[in-house]
C-alpha positions in Angstrom: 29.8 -71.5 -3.3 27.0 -73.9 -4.3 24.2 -72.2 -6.6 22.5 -74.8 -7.6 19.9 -73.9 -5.4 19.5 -70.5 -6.5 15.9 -70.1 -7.7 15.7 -67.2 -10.8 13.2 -65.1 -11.6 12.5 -62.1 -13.8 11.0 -58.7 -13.0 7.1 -58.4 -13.7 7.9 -55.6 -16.3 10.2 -57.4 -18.5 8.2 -57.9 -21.8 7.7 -61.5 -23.2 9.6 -60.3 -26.1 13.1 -60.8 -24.5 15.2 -57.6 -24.6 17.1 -56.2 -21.8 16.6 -58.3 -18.6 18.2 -59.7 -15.7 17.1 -62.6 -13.2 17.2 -62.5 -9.3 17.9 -65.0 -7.3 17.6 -64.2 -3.2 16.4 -67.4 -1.9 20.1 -68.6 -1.1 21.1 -67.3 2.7 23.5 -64.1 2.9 23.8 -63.6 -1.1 21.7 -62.1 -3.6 22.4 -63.2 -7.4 21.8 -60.9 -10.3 22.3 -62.3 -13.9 22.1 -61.6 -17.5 19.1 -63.5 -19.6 20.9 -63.1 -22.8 24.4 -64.8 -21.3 22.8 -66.8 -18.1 26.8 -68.8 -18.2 28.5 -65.7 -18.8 28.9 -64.7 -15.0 27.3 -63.8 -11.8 27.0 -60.7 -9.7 26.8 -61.7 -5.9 25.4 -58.9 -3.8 24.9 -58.7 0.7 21.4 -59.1 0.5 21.1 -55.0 2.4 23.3 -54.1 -0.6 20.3 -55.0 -2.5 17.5 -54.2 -0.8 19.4 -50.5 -0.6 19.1 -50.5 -4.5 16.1 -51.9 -5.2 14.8 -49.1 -3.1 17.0 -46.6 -4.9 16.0 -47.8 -7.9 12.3 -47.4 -7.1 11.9 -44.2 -5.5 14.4 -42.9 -9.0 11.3 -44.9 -11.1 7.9 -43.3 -9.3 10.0 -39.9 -9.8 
């Protein structure tokens, strides 16, 4: 699989301080890329983009709780 495409970006609540982030990427078709900012070459999680949509909204209905 080609990623050079992928286009990464971070969540609007990561500080500009660095820390404990990770980078989306769900412009590529059928995948959705999660990586670590602290080891960007260290590896890639590939998710089924309903997978992550799933989570995200697990994720924020845990948050608002």
């Amino acid at each position: 699989m080609d990623l050079i495409d992928a286009r990464w970006r971070k969540s609007t609540r990561s500080g500009t301080s660095g820390g404990d982030c990770v980078e989306v990427a769900d412009n590529l078709p059928g995948i959705v890329l999660v990586r670590d900012t602290k080891n960007r070459d260290g590896g890639t999680l590939t998710f089924d983009p309903a997978a992550w949509r799933a989570f995200v909204g697990f994720a924020a209905e845990r948050a608002s709780n």
